[in-house]
N, C-alpha and C positions, 0 to 999 in steps of 0.2 A: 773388116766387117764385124767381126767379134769385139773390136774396141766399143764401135757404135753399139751394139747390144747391152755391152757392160755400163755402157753409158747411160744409157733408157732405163734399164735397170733399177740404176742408182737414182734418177732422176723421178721415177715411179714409186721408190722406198721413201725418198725426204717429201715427196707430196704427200706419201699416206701417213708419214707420222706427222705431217704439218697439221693432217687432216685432225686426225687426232689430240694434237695438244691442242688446238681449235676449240674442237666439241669440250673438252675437258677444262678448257679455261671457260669456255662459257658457262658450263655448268658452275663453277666457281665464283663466274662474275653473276652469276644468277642468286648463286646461294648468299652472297655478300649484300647481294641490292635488296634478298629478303629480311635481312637481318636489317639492314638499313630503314625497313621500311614498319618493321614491326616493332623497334626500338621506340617510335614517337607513340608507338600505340600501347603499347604495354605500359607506358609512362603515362597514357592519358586514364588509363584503368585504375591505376594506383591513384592517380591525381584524383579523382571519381571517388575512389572507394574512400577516400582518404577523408575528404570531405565529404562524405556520408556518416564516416564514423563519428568526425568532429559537432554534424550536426546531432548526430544521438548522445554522445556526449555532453551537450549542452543542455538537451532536454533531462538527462537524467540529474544531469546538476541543479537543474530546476525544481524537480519532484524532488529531491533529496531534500532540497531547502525548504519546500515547502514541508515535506512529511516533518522534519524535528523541528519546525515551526508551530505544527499543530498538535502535535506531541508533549511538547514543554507547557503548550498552553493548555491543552486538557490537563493537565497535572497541577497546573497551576490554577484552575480551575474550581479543579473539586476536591483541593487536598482538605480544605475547609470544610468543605459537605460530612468529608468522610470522615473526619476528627466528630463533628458535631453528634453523627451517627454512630462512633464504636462508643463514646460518652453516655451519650440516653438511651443505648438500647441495652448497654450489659453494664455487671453491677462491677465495683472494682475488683471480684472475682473472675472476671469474666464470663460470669453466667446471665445469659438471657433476664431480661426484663422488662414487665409490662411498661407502657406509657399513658401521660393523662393526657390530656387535651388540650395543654397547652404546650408540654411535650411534642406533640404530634403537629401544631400549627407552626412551631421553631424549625424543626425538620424538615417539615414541606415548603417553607419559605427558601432552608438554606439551600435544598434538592433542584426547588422549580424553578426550572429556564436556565438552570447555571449550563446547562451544554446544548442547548440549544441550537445556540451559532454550530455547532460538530455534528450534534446529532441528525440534526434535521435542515440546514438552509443547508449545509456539505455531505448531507448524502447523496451515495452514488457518486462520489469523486473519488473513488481511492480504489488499493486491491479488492479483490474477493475476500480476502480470510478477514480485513479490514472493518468492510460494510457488513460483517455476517456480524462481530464483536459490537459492531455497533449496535446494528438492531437487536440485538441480546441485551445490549443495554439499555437501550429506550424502551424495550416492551420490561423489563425489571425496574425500572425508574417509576413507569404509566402503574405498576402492579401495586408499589411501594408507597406512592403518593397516593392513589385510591384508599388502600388499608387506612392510611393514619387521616386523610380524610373522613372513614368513616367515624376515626375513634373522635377526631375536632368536630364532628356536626352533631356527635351526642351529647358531647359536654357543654354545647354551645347554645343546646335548643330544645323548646320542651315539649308534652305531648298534642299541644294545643297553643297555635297562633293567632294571626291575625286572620291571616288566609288558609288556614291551613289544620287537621285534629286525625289523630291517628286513633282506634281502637286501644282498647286496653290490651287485646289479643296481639295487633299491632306495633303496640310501642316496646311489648317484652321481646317479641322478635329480635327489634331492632336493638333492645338494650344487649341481647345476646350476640347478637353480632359485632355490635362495638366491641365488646369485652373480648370477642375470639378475634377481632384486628389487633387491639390490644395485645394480647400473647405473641399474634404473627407478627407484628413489625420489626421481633428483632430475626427472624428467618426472611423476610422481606426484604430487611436491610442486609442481610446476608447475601441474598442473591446478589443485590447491586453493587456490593462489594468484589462477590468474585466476578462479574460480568465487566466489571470496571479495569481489574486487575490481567483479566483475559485479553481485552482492548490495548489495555499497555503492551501486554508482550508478541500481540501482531503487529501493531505499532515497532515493534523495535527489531521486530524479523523482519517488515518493510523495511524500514532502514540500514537494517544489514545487509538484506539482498541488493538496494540501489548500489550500495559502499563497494561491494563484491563485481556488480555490473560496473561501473567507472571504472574499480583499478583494470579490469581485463582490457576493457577499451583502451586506458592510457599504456598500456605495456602492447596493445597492438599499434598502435598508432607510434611507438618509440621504435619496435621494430622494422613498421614499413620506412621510417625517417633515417 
């Protein structure tokens, strides 16, 4: 009688740990089938982010081209202007000096439209610190071209036309005012100097910041690789 006890017993012990390596394997066969199944997903994330990054990398390789594209060409632009202008407006002392009237018409030739294509048909394409340099430039260009307009339309024309007679009170006005455009063309031309030189060096902090954004991108994307 005590044999069969011993027997039920032992027969009640290997059930309960069968029970158990059971639950225990499952749990294991559970935790396997999750790793199984988060493995294709994790790889589709990386796949995802990966080509996301590769697209924003392209764009900025894009904007990068473009920006020292239009960088080198503004440069190339109006290195000419600006030679023409430190020439007629300072004496070879480098001090300030008046302009005549035909002075003033050379200037405003070599000035007018040369950035136009930058200034104005591509504004509103680029950074903020960018389009602020710019419009600094074009409202000093509009200031500098007016002045030495004023000093070429006195030299050019007299108190009485065809269509046209100014007072004597009138025309000294105006001669006075040519004269004090005169003195300002070369603080005029000053401005568009440094408003020009300010454009460059947002110009080349854009470019730095793009150069900066690509290499982070390419050392992330070597990483996930």
């Amino acid at each position: 009688m005590n044999e069969w006890v011993l027997i039920g017993d032992a027969i009640g012990w290997v059930a309960n740990a069968v029970e158990r390596y059971q639950t225990i394997f499952a749990a294991l066969l559970a935790i396997w089938a999750a790793k199984i199944a988060v493995k294709p997903v994790w790889k589709q994330v990386v796949a995802t982010n990966t080509q996301t990054q590769i697209a924003h990398l392209e764009t900025l390789r894009k904007l990068l081209s473009e920006a020292i594209q239009r960088s080198e060409k503004v440069e190339q632009d109006f290195s000419e202007p600006l030679r023409q202008m430190g020439w007629a407006l300072y004496d070879p002392a480098g001090e300030p000096q008046e302009v005549d009237g035909a002075t003033a018409y050379n200037l405003s030739m070599a000035t007018r439209g040369a950035l136009t294509w930058y200034l104005e048909t591509l504004a509103g394409t680029e950074s903020g610190k960018v389009e602020q340099a710019k419009s600094a430039l074009k409202d000093a260009l509009a200031e500098f071209e007016q002045t030495l307009g004023t000093v070429e339309w006195m030299e050019h024309n007299d108190q009485t036309g065809e269509d046209y007679a100014y007072t004597d009170e009138e025309w000294k006005q105006m001669q006075a005012d040519a004269e004090a455009a005169s003195m300002e063309s070369s603080t005029k031309g000053s401005a568009v100097s440094s408003t020009f030189y300010a454009l460059r060096a947002a110009q080349s902090e854009t470019i730095t910041h793009l150069r900066t954004q690509i290499r982070n991108i390419e050392h992330a994307l070597a990483q996930l690789g």
